[in-house]
LONUZA-736097 format. One record per residue: x, y, z of N, C-alpha, C in turn; residue number from 1; residue in one letter. Coordinates in nm, 3 decimals. Each point is the difference from the previous one (the first is absolute). Example, Ala and Ser with C-alpha at 12.3 -4.5 7.8 and 13.67 -1.06 7.14 Angstrom:
% residues 2
n_px,n_py,n_pz,ca_px,ca_py,ca_pz,c_px,c_py,c_pz,num,residu
1.319,-0.569,0.780,-0.089,0.119,0.000,0.090,0.120,0.000,1,A
-0.035,0.105,-0.072,0.082,0.119,0.006,-0.077,0.109,0.073,2,S
END
This chain:
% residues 123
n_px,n_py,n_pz,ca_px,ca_py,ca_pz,c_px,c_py,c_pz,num,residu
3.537,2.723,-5.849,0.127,-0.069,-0.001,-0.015,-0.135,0.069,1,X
0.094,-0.105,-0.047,-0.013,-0.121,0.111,0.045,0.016,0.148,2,X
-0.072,-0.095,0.025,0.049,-0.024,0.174,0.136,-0.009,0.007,3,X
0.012,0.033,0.092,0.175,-0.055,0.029,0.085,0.097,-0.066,4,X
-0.050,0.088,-0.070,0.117,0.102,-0.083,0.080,0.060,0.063,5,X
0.117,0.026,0.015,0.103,0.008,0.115,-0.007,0.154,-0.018,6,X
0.070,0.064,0.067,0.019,0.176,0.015,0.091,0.034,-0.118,7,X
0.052,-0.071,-0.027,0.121,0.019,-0.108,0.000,-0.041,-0.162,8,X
-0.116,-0.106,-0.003,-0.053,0.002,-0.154,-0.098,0.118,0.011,9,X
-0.077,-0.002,0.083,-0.127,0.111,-0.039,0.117,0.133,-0.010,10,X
0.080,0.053,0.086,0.103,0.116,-0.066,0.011,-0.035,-0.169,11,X
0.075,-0.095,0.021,0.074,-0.059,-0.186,-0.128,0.047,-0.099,12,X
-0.131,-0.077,-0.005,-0.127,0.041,-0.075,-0.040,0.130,-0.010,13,X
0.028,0.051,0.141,-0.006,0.163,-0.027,0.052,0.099,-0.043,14,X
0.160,-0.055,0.022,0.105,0.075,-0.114,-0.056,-0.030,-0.140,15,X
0.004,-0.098,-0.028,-0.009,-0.066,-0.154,-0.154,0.095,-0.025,16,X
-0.086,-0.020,0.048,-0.129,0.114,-0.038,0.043,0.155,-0.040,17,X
0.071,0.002,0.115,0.085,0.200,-0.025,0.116,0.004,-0.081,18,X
0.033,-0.107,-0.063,0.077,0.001,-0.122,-0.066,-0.022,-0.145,19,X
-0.098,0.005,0.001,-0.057,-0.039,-0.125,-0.094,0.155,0.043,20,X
-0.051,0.051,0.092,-0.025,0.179,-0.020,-0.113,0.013,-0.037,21,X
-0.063,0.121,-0.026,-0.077,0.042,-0.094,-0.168,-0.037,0.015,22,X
-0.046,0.038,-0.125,-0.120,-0.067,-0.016,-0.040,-0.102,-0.111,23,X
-0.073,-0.078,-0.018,0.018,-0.127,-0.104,-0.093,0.104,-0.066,24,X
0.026,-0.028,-0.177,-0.066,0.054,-0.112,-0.149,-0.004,0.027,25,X
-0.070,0.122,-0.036,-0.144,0.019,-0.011,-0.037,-0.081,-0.127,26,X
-0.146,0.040,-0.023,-0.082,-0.054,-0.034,0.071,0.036,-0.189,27,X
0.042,-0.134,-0.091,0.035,0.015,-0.105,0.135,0.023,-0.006,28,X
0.070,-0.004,0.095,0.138,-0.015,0.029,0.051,0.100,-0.005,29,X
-0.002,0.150,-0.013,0.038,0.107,-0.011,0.103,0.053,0.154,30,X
0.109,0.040,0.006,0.042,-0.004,0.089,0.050,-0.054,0.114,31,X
0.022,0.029,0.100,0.023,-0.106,0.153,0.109,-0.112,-0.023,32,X
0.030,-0.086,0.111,0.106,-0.067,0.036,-0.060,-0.103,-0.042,33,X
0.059,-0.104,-0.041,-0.023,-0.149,-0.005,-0.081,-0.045,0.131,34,X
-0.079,-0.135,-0.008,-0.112,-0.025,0.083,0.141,-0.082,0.013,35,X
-0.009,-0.026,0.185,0.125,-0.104,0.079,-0.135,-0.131,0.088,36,X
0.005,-0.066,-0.031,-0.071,-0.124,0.019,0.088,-0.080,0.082,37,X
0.008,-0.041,0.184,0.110,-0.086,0.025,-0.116,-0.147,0.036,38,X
0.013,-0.083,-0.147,-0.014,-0.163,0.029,-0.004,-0.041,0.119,39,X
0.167,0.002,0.023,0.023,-0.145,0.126,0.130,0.047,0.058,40,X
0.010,-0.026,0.122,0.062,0.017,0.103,0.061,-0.103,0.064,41,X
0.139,-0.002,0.046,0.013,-0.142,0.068,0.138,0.050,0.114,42,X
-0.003,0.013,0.094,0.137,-0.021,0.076,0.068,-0.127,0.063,43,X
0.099,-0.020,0.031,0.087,-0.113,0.035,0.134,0.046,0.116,44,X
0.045,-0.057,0.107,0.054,0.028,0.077,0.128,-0.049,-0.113,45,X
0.117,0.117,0.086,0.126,-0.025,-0.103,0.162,0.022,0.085,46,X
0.056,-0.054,0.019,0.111,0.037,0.075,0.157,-0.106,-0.038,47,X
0.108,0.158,0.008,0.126,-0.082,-0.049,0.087,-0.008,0.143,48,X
0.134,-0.039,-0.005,0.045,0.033,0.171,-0.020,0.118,0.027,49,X
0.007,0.105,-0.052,0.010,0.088,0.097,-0.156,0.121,-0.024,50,X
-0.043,-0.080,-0.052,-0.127,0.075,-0.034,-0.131,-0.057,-0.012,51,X
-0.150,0.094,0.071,-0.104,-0.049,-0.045,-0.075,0.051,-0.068,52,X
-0.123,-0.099,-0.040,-0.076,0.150,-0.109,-0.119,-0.130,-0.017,53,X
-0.073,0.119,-0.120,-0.096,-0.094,-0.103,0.003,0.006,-0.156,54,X
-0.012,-0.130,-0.021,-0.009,0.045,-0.124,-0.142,0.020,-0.071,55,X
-0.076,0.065,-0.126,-0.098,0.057,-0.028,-0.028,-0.034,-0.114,56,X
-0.099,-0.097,-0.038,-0.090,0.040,-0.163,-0.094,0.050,-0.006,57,X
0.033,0.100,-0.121,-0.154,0.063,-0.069,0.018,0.029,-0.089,58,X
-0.165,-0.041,-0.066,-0.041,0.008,-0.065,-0.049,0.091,-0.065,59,X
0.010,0.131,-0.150,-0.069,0.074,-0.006,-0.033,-0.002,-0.113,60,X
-0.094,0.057,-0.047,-0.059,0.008,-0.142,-0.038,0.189,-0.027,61,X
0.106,0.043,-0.099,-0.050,0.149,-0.076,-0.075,-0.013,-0.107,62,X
-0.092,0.127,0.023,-0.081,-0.012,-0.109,0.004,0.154,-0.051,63,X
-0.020,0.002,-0.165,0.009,0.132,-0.021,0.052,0.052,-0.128,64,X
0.030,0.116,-0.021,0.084,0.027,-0.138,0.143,-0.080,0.018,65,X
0.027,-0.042,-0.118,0.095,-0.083,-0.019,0.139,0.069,0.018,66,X
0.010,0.128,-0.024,0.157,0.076,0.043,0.010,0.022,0.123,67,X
-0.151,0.009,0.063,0.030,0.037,0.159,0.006,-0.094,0.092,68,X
-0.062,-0.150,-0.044,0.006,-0.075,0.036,0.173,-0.063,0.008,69,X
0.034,-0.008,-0.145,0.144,-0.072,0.006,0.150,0.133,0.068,70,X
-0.108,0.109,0.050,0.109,0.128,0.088,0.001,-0.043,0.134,71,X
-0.136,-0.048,0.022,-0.036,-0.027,0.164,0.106,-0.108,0.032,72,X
-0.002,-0.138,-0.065,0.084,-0.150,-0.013,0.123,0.003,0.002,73,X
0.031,0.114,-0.063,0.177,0.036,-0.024,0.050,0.075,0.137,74,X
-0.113,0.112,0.040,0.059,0.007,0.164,-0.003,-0.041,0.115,75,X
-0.156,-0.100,-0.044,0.064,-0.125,0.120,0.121,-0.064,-0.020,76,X
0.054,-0.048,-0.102,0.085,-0.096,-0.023,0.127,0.116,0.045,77,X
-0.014,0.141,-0.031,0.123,0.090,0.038,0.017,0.004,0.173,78,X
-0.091,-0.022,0.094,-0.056,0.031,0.111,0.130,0.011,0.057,79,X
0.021,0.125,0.112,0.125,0.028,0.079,-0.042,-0.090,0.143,80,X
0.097,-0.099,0.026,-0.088,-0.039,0.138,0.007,0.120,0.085,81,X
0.052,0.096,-0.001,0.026,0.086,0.090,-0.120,0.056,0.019,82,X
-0.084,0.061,-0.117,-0.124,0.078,0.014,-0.133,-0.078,0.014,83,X
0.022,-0.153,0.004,-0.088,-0.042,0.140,-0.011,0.020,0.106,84,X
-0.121,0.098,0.098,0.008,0.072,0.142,-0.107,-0.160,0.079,85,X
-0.071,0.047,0.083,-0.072,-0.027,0.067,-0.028,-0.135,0.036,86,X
0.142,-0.091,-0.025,0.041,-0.142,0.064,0.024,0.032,0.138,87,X
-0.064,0.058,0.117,0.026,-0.016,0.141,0.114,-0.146,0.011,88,X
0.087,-0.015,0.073,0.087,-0.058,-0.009,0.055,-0.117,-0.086,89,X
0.024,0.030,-0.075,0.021,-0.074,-0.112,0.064,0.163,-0.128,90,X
0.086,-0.102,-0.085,0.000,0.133,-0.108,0.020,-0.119,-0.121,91,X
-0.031,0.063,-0.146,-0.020,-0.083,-0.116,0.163,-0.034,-0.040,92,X
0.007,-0.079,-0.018,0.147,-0.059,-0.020,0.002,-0.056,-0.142,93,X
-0.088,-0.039,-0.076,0.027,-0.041,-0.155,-0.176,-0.005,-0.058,94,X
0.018,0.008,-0.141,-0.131,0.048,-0.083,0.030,-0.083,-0.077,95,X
-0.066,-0.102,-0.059,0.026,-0.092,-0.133,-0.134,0.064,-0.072,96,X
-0.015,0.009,-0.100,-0.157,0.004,-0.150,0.022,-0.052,-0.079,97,X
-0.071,-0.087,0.010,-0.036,-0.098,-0.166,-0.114,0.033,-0.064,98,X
-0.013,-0.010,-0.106,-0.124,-0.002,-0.069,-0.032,-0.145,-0.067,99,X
-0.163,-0.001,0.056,-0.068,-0.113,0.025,-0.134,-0.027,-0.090,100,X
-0.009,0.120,-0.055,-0.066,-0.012,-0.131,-0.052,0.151,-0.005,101,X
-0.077,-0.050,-0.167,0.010,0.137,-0.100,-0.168,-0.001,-0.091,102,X
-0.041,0.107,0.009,-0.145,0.002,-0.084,-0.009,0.097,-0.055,103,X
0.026,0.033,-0.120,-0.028,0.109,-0.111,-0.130,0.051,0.026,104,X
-0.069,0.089,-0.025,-0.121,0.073,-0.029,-0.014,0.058,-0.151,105,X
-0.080,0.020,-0.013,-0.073,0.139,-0.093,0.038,0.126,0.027,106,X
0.019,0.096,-0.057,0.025,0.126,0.043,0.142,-0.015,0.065,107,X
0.088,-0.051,-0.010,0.154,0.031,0.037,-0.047,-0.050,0.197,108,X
-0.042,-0.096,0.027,-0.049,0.016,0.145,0.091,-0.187,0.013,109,X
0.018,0.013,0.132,0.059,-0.156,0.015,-0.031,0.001,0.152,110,X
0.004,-0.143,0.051,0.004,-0.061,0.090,0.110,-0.084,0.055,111,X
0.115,0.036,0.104,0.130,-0.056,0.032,-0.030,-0.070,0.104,112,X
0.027,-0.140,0.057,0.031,-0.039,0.058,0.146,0.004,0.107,113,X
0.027,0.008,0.110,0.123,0.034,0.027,0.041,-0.091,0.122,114,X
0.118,-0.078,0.071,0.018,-0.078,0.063,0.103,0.042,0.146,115,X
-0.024,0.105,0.070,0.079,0.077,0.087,0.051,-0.113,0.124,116,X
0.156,-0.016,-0.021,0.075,-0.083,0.129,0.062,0.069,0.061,117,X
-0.017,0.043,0.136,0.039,0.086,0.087,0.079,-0.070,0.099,118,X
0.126,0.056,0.068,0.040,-0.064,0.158,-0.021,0.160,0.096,119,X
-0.040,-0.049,0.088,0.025,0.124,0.120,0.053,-0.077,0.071,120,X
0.096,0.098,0.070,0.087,-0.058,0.155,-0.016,0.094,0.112,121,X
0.006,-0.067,0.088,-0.031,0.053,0.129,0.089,0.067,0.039,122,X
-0.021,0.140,0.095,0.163,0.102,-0.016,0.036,-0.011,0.150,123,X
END
């Protein structure tokens, strides 16, 4: 991980890892969870009057069968902030997903790009 990674993105990355589950497809794609690839990472200090926090980019890239792939994308984008745990003071306060690009395969297999904007606030 980079230097400087605060206690509260490395939580965020680690939820986002235990939300995508499983195991990435074996050898010929048979089975398993989509492969979760996180790009890039970025936090930013964030505060309104009566509140502080950070705000969070990342970057991720799925790889995999194409139904399980576009199942994984749809429940990030569904994500309860609630069933984000392990923000030690801080809790997830909003989830944005964009999709940031798209690569067809052979064999029904694709490659998603995905654009995760997070706020946590401090409790």
């Amino acid at each position: 991980m980079r230097a400087g990674l605060s206690h509260v993105s490395a939580g965020l990355l680690r939820a986002i890892r235990a939300r995508a589950g499983g195991l990435p497809a074996g050898e010929g794609g048979e089975g398993g969870e989509p492969l979760l690839v996180i790009e890039d990472f970025g936090e930013t200090p964030w505060a309104s009057l009566t509140f502080s926090g950070l705000r969070h980019s990342v970057d991720i890239r799925l790889e995999g069968d194409s139904a399980a792939v576009l199942a994984l994308a749809q429940e990030m984008a569904d994500w309860d902030d609630a069933a984000c745990t392990g923000l030690t003071g801080h809790f997830l306060a909003d989830l944005q997903t964009s999709e940031t690009g798209r690569v067809e395969r052979d064999g029904g297999r694709m490659s998603l790009s995905l654009r995760l904007d997070a706020l946590t606030i401090e409790e």
